[in-house]
N, C-alpha and C positions, 0 to 999 in steps of 0.2 A: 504493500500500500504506500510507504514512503515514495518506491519510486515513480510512482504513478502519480502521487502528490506533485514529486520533483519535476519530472514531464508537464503536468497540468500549468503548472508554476513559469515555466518556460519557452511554453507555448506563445509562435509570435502573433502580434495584435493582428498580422493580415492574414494570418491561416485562414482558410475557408474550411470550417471545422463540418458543415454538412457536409462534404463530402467523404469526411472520413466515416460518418454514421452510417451513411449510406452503404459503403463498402462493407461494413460490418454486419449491416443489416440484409444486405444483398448474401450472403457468405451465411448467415445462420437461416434465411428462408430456405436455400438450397440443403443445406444439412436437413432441420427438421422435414422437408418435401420427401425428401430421399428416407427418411425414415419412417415416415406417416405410412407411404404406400409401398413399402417391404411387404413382401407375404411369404409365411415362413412356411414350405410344404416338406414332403419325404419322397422321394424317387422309388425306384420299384428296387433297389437296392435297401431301401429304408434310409438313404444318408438326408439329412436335413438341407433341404434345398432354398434357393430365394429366388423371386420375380417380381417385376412391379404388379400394383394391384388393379393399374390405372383400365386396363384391359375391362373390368369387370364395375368399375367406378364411373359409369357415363355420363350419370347426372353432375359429375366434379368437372366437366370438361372445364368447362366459361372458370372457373377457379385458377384453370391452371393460366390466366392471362393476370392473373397478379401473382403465380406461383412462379413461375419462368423470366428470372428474375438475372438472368444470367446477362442483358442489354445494360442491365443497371451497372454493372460490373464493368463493363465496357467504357459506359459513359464515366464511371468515375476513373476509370484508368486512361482516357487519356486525359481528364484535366490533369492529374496527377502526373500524368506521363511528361504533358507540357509545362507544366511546373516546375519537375525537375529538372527538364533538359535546358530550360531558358538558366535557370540558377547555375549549373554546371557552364554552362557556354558564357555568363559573367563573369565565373570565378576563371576563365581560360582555359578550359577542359573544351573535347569534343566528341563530337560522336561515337568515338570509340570508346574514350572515357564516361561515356555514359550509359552505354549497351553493357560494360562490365561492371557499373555501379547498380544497374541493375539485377546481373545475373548471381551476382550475391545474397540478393532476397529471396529470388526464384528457385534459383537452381540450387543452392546447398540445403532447402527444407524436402525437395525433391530429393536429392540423392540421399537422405537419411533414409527416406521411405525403400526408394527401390534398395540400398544396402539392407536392412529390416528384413524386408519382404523374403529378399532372394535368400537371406543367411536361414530364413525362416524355412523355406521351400529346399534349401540341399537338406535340411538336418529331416525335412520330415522324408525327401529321399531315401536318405543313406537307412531312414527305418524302415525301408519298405511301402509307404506311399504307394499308390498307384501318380504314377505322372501327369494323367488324364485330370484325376481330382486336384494335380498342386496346379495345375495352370487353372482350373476353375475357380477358386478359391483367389488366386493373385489376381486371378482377371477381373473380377469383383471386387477387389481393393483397388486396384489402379483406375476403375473408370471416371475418375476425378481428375486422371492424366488429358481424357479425352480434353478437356475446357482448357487443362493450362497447355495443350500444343497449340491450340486458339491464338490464345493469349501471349506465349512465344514466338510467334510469327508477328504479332500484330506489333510486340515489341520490339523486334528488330529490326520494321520496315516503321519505326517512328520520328528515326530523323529525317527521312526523303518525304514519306505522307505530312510531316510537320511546316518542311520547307513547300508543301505544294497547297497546304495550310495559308502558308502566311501570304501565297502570291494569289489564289484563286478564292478561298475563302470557304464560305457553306456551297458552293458549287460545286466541291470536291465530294461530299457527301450525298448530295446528288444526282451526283454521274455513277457513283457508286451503287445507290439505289437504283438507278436503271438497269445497270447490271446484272442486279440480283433478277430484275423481272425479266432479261433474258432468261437469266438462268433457268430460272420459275419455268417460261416457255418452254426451254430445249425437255425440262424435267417431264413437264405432264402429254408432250404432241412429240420429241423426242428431235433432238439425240441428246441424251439422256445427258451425257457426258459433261456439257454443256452447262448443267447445272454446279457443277464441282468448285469453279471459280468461285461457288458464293459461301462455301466456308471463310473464304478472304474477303472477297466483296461486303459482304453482311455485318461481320464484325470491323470491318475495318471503317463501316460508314456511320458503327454508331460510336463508335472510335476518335472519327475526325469530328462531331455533335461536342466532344468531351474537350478537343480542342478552342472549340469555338467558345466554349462555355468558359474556358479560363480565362481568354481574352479580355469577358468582361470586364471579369478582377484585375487583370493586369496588367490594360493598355489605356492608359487615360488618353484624352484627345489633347493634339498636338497642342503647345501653348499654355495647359495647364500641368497644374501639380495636383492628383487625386487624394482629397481629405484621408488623413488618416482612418480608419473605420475604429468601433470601439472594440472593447478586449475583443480577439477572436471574431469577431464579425465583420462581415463585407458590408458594405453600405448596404442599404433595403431596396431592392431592385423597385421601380414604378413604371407606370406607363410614359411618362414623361422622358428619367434615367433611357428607355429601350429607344426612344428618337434621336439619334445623334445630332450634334450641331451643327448647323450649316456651313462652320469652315472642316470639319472634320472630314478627313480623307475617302474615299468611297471606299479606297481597299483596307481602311483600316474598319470601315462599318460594315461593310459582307463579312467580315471575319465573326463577329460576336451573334453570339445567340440572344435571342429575345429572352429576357427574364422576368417580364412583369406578370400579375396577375394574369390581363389580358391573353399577352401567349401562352400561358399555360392551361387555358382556357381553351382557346385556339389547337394547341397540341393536342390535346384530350378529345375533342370534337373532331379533328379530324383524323388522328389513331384509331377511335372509338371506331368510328362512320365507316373507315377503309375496312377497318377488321372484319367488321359486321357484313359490308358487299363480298370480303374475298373466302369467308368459312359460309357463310351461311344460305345466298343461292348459287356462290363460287365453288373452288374447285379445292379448297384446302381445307384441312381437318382443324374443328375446334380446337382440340387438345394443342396447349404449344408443348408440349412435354411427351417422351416419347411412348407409343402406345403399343404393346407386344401384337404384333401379326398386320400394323396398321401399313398400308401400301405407302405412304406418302407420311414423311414426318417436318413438321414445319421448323426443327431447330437443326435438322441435319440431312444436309445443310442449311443455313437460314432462308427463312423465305419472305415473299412480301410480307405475309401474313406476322412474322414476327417483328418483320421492324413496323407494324402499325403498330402493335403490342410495343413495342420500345417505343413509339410516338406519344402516345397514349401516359406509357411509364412516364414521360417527359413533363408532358403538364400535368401528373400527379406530384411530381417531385417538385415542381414550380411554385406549384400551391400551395405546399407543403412547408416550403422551403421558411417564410416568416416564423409559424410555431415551432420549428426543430430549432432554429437559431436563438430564440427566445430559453428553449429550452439547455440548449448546451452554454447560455453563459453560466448555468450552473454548475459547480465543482464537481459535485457527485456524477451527475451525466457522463459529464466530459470525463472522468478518470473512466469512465467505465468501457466507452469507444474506446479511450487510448488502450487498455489491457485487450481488447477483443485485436484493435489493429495491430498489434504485437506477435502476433501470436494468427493472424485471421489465416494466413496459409495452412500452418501447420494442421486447424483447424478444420480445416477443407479437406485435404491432402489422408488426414485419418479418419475421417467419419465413417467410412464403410469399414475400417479397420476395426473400428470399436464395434460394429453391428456382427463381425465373422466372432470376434472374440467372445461374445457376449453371446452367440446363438451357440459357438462350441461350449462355451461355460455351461448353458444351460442344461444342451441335449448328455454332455458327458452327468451330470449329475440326474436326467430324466425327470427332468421340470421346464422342460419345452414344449409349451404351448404350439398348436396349429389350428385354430379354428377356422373356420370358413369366410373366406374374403366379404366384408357387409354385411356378417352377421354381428348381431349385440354381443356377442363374447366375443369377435376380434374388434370392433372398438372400442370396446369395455378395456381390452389387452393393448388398446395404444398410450395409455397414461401409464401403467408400468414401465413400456417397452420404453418408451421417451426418458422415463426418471431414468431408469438400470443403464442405457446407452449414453444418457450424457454423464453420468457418474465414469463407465470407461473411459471415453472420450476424456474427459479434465483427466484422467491419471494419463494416457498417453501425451496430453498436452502438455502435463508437468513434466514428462522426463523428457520430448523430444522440441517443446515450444522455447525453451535455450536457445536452438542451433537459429532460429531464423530472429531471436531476438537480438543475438549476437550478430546476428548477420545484418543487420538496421543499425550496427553502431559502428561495423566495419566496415567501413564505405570505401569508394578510390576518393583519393583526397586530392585536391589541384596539384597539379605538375608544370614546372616551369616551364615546359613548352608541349606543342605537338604531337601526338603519335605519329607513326611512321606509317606510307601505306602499307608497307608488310604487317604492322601492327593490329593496325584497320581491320585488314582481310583475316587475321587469325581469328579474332575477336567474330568476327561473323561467321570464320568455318566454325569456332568453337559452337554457334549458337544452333549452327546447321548441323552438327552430326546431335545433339542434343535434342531437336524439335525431330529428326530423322526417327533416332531409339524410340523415343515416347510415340513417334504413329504407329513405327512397327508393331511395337506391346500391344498399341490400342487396335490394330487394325488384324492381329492373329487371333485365330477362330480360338472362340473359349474352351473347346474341347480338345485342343492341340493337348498331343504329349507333352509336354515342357517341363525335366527332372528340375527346373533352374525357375520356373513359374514363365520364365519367358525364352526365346530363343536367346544362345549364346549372345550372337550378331549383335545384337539387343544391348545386352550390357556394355560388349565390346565398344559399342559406337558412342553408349552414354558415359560411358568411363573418359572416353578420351576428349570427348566436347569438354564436358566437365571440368576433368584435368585440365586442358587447356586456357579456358575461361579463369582457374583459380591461377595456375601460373602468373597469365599474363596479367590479373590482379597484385598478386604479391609483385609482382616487378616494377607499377606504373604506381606502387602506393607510397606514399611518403610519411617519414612521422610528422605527427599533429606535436 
């Protein structure tokens, strides 16, 4: 608690501290989502098995467009994303310096899990395992990889999308959006292929939304000095604030997102509107969340249908945005985001870890529940399953949420000059064999042999990303 005090205490007055709630709040919807619709059955073997429930939950669909929550994540990673990079490129650092100050965050709470995992997966080997069951079992703990290879990529094309940010503006994100309604086409009249772009396209459009959203906070118009804001808070967006001034630059007012009441108003009506024409006499599935046997899924890849749903998300969060701020000039609030942003990957990263451990806990003692999906005894059994899973969860997060807290204090620090482009390029192979491993993991069939939970290749490729990304840290770091 002191340190969280300490933090709270030092937090500077321009932080835009809603975005950090956000993020935390974005990060424990996805946990609890994922644990709500667990359904725990037995195979014809009798081994205790799991699948979503969502298949058998119809009436939950319209839920999952404020459960699907993963846009939110986006948007606040790139304001964040732009925040840090403007800050680094002050202090004289550059995009290379910056792609490694982030893969510090990312990627060392990542290689805790997959070292865990895999040490976990030889030992259950070497006892005779069936290999079939250790790659099921990992596969099921890694599918939280799927989001961060997303988010991997989208991180290390954010210096060129930043730079095409600052020239073209919210036009960037809507050329992107068109893209995706190619996609959408090739997907449903075919070739099918077509659609694949919009894993990148999708997230990367509500990615540059995140950019344009910092701007507001961080570009005042030419000729002025922008008031200080009070503790922690940004000025209170208005309708007024969203009109720029008439000597203000064009390309510096395409850049900012609308933040008043109004537009978020505006966002929410036409999210809403679009969503409703594109699932309901359209051609895409309610559920934004994925639905076992459903032919078309709207977040994989992303589709229109979800960035209305992230439209939508936008003027929730707009509107939202005066009472959360109101709310976090309080102490207590505010310490509470900082401990969750501390800690929010690792948090992520084990959730289904805590779900395998806690359904092996159960079945090896024979007090493992399986009732029937919608019935009154399996909702009756989600208030325990929720307490006993976040009870695991906080103990993995105390022994493994160290490495990434650690990793938010060890940053690359200014360097008197340049990287080199050899530098450059390492830094990006490094991030390239790293996003490489995490698809292969994510894209090999669950019922693969794998004595190792995943193919060698696999580790091979993440070891040496990884490696490489920490070298070239320890080389470019300086003492403070």
């Amino acid at each position: 608690m002191r340190r969280l005090r300490e933090l709270a205490e030092r937090t500077p007055a321009g932080r835009e501290r809603y975005v950090d709630l956000l993020r935390a709040l974005a990060i424990t919807m996805v946990i609890i989502g994922h644990w709500v619709v667990t359904v725990i059955e037995r195979d014809a073997d009798g081994r205790a098995t799991g699948h979503s429930a969502l298949g058998d939950l119809r009436w939950a669909y319209p839920l999952t467009w404020l459960a699907q929550v993963m846009p939110v994540f986006f948007l606040v990673g790139g304001y964040a994303n732009a925040a840090s990079l403007t800050r680094l490129r002050a202090r004289g650092g550059d995009a290379a310096d910056w792609l490694l100050d982030r893969s510090a965050r990312l990627v060392r709470p990542t290689s805790t899990l997959l070292l865990v995992l895999t040490a976990a997966a030889a030992v259950a080997w070497v006892f005779g395992a069936d290999p079939t069951w250790i790659r099921e079992v990992f596969w099921f703990a890694t599918i939280p990889l799927w989001f961060l290879v997303a988010y991997l990529v989208v991180v290390t094309l954010t210096p060129p999308m930043y730079a095409l940010h600052r020239r073209f503006g919210l036009a960037v994100p809507l050329v992107l959006v068109a893209l995706v309604g190619l996609g959408d086409l090739g997907r449903l009249t075919g070739p099918e292929g077509l659609s694949y772009g919009n894993y990148l396209f999708g997230w990367l459009a509500v990615h540059q939304v995140g950019f344009a959203w910092h701007d507001t906070h961080a570009t005042p118009p030419p000729g002025r000095t922008a008031p200080p804001p009070a503790a922690g808070l940004t000025a209170k967006p208005s309708a007024k604030a969203d009109a720029a001034p008439k000597h203000e630059r064009p390309a510096v007012r395409r850049r900012r997102l609308p933040t008043s009441r109004r537009a978020g108003v505006a966002f929410l009506a036409v999210g809403l509107g679009a969503l409703l024409l594109l699932t309901v006499p359209g051609p895409w599935p309610v559920a934004m969340l994925k639905v076992p046997d459903e032919r078309l899924d709207n977040a994989a890849p992303p589709s229109l249908a979800l960035l209305a749903v992230a439209a939508g998300q936008l003027g929730v969060i707009l509107l939202l945005r005066g009472p959360a701020e109101r709310l976090l000039r309080r102490t207590g609030p505010w310490q509470v985001v900082i401990g969750v942003n501390l800690v929010v990957l690792t948090v992520f990263l084990w959730h289904l870890t805590a779900a395998i451990l806690l359904i092996g806990l159960l079945d090896a003692t024979g007090t493992l529940p399986t009732p029937t999906v919608d019935s009154a005894s399996w909702w009756a059994w989600r208030v325990p399953w929720l307490l006993l899973l976040t009870a695991v969860l906080a103990v993995l997060v105390a022994i493994f949420g160290p490495v990434e807290a650690r990793s938010g204090r060890h940053r690359t620090a200014r360097r008197a000059g340049r990287g080199t482009p050899a530098q450059a390029a390492a830094t990006v192979a490094g991030y390239v064999a790293v996003v490489a491993a995490l698809l292969v993991n994510s894209t090999t069939p669950q019922h693969a042999p794998e004595p190792l939970g995943t193919p060698v290749g696999v580790l091979l490729a993440y070891a040496a990303g990884a490696g490489a990304l920490r070298l070239l840290r320890s080389g470019f770091r300086t003492r403070r």
